[in-house]
C-alpha positions as CSV (number, residue, x, y, z in Angstrom):
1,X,0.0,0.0,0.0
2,X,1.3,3.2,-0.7
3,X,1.6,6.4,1.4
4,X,-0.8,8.6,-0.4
5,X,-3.7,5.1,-0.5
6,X,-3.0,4.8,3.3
7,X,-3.1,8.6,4.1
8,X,-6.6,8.7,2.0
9,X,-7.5,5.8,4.6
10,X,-6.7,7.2,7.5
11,X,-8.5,10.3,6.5
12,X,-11.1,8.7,5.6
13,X,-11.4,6.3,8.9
14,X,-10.9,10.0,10.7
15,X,-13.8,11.5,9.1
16,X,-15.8,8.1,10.0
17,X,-14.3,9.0,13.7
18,X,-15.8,12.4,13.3
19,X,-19.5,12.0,12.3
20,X,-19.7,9.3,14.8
21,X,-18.6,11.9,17.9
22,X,-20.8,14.6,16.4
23,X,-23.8,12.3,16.3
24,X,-23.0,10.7,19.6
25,X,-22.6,13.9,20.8
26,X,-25.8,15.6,18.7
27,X,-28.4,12.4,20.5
28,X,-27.1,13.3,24.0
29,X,-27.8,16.9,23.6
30,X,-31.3,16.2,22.1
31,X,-32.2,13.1,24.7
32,X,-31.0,15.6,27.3
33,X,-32.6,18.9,26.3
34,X,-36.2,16.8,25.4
35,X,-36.0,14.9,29.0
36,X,-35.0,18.8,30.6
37,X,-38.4,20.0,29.3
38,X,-40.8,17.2,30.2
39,X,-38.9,17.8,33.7
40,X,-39.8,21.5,33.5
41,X,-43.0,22.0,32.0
42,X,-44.9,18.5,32.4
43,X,-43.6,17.8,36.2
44,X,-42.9,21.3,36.8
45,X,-39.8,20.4,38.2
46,X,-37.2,22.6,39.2
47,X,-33.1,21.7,39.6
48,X,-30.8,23.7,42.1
49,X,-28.9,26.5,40.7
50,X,-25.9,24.1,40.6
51,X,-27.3,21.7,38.8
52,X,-28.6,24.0,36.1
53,X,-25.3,25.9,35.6
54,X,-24.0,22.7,35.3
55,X,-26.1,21.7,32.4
56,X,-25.5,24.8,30.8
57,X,-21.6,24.3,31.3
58,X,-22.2,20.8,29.1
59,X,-24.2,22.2,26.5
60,X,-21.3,24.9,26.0
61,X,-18.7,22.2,26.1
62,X,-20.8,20.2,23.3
63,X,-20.5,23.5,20.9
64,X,-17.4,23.7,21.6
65,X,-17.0,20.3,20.3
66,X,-19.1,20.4,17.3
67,X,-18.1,23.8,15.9
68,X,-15.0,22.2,16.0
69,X,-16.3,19.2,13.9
70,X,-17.9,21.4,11.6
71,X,-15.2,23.5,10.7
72,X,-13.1,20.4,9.6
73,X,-15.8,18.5,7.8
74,X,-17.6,21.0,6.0
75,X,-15.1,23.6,5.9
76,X,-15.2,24.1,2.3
77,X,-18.6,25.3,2.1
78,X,-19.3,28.5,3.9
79,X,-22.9,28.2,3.6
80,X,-23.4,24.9,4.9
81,X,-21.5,25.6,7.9
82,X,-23.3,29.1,8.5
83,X,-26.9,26.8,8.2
84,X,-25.6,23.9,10.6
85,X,-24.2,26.8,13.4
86,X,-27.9,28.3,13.3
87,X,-29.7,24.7,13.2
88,X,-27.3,24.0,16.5
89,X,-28.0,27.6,18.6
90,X,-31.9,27.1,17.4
91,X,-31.6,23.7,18.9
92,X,-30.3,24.9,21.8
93,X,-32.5,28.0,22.6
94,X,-35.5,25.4,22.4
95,X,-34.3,22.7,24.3
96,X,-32.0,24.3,27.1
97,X,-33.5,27.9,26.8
98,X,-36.0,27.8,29.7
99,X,-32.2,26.6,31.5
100,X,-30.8,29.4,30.9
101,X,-34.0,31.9,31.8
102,X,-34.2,30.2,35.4
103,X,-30.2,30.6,36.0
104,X,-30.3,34.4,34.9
105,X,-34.0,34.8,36.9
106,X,-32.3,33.2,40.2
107,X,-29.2,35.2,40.2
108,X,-31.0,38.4,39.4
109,X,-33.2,37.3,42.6
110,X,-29.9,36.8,44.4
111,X,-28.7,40.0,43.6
112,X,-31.8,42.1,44.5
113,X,-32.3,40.7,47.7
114,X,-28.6,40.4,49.1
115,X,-29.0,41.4,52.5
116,X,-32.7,39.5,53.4
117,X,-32.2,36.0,53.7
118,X,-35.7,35.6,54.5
119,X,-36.6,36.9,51.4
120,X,-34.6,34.4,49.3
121,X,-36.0,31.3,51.2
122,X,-39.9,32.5,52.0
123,X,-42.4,33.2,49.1
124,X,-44.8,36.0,48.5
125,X,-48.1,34.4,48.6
126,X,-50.1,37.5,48.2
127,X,-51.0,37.2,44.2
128,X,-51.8,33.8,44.9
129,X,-53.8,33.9,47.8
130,X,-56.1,37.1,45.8
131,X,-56.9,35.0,43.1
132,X,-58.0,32.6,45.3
133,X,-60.1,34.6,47.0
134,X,-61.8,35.6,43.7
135,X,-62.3,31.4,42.8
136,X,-59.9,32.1,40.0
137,X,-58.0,28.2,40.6
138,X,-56.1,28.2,37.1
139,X,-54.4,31.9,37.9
140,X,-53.8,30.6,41.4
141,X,-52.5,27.1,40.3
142,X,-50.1,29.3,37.8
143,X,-48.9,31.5,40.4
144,X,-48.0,28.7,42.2
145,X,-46.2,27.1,39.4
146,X,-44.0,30.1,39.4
147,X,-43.2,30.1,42.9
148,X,-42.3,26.3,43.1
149,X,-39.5,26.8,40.2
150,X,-38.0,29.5,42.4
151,X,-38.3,27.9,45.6
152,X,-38.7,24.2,44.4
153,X,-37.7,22.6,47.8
154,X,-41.0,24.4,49.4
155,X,-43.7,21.5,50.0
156,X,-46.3,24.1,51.3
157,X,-46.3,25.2,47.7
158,X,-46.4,22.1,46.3
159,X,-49.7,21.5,48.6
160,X,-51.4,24.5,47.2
161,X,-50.7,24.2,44.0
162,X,-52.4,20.5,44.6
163,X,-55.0,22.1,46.3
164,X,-56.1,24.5,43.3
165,X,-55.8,21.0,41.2
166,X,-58.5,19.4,43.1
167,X,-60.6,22.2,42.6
168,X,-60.4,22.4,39.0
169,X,-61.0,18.3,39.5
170,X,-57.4,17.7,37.8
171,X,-56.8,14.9,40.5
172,X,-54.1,12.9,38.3
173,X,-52.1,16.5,38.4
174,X,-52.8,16.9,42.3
175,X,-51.7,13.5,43.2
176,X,-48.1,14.1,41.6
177,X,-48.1,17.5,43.7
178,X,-48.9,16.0,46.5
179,X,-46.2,13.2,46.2
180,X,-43.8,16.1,45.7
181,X,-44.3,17.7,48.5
182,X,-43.9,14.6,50.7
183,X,-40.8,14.2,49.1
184,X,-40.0,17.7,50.3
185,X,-41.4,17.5,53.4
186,X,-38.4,16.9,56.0
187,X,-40.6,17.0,59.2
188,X,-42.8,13.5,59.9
189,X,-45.9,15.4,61.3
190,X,-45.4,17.8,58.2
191,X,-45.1,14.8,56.2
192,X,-48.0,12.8,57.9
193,X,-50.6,15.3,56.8
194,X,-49.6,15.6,53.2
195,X,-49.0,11.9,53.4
196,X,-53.0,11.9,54.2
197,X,-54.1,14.2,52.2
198,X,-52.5,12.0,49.4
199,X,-54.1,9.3,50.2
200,X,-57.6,10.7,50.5
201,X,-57.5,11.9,46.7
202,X,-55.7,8.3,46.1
203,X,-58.7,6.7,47.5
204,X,-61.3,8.9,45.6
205,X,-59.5,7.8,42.5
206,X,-59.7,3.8,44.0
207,X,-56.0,3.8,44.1
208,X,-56.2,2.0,47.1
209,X,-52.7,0.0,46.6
210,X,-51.2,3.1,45.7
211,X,-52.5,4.8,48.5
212,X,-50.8,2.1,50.6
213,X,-48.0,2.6,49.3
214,X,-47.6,5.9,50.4
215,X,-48.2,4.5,54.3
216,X,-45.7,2.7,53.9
217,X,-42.9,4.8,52.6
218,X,-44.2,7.3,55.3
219,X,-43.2,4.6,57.8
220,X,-39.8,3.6,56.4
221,X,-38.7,7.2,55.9
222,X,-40.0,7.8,59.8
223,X,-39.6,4.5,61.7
224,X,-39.4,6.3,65.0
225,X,-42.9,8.3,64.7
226,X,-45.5,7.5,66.9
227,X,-48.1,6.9,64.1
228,X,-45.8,4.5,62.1
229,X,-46.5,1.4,64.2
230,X,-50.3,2.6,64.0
231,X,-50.0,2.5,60.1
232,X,-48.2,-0.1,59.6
233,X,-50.3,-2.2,61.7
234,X,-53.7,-0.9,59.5
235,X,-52.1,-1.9,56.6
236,X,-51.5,-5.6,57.7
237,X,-55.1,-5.7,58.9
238,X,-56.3,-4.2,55.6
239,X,-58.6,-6.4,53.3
240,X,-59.3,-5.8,49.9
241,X,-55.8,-3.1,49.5
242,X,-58.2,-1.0,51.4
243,X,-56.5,0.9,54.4
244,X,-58.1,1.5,57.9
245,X,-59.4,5.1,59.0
246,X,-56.5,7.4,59.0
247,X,-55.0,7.9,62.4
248,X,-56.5,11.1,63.6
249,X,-53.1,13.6,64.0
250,X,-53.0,17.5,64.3
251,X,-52.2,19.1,61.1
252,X,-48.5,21.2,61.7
253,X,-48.2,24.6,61.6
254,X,-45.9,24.7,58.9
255,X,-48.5,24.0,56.5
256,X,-50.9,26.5,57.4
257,X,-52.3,28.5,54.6
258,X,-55.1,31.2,53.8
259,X,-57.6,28.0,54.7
260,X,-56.5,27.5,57.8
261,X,-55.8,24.3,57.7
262,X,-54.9,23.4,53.3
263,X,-54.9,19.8,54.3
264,X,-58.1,19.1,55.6
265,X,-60.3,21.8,53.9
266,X,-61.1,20.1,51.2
267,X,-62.2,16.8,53.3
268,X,-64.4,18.9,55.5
């Protein structure tokens, strides 16, 4: 074989070598940015601010790479390389876009309110709770949306906002708030009366496995609670997947909202 057939090869083989990073590359950013959004806008999801910068750190790093492919593949054609740059930053403003708007949002947030912590770590409920007032559950519900992508550790959000969904009879929606906020929910009483709530709507929707379910992850994730053993003891006495009458324990006052008492309201 001569030098200029096996330099053609291994040209060739690197051009192979190439197209196969950029479409490795070019499905991970797609899978990636597609899975970001159903996080964002169908689970209304929200990542820390680490996370997020991270993400926007790896879709940087994966230009970075791909200009770098294109300029060597296609650099002969101007045109072609100016329509595959635009294709790639369109691409990316769709799929990671919404990224970017929460990183700049939260830091602007940061910035204005410096010297209150309070105000960084407690929400302003008052739009919310006026549109509730005037029965208007979807501007409510939306309000709330808002508030859990800025503070998206806060169950007592995540209740409301499951609260407004019951209203508007959107129980499928409410049940995945509700199981949010338990998730959130770092104190057992706390998470006891979400974990009922829950379980109510569950039962409406004769979930009843489901709904024991949640019992029991309540008394795994607090073994040493007093109304553990109580639950856990239902559910082995339970026939038909149905549990026992919850055990009767005072909502906290973490959780209380313009109701009262968000848990229970919609019960009584």
């Amino acid at each position: 074989m001569s030098l200029k057939s096996l330099t053609k090869m291994l040209y060739a083989l690197s051009m192979m070598a190439l197209d196969a990073i950029a479409l490795s590359a070019g499905l991970l950013f797609v899978v990636i940015g597609v899975w970001s959004l159903r996080k964002r806008f169908q689970k209304h999801e929200e990542w820390p601010l680490r996370v997020q910068m991270f993400m926007l750190a790896g879709v940087l790093g994966f230009y970075l790479i791909e200009i770098t492919i294109l300029r060597v593949v296609i650099r002969e054609n101007v045109m072609h390389f100016i329509f595959a740059l635009l294709g790639l930053l369109v691409a990316g403003a769709a799929l990671y876009g919404h990224i970017a708007v929460s990183v700049v949002s939260r830091l602007m947030v940061e910035l204005l309110v410096p010297d209150n912590p309070a105000a960084a770590t407690t929400p302003r409920l008052g739009p919310a709770e006026a549109l509730e007032r005037q029965g208007n559950w979807e501007g409510a519900l939306n309000e709330y949306y808002i508030l859990a992508r800025i503070y998206p550790r806060n169950p007592m959000l995540c209740v409301r906002a499951a609260n407004n969904l019951l209203k508007m009879n959107r129980c499928e929606e409410a049940v995945a708030w509700f199981e949010r906020a338990i998730k959130y929910a770092d104190k057992a009483d706390d998470n006891l009366a979400i974990v009922r709530r829950l379980c109510d709507v569950l039962e409406s929707l004769e979930q009843h496995d489901r709904a024991n379910e949640a019992l029991r992850l309540f008394t795994l994730r607090f073994a040493d609670h007093d109304a553990s053993r109580e639950i856990a003891a239902a559910i082995e006495r339970g026939s038909g997947g149905k549990r026992q009458k919850q055990v009767a324990t005072p909502v906290p006052d973490g959780l209380v909202s313009l109701e009262d008492d968000p848990i229970r309201s919609e019960e009584e």
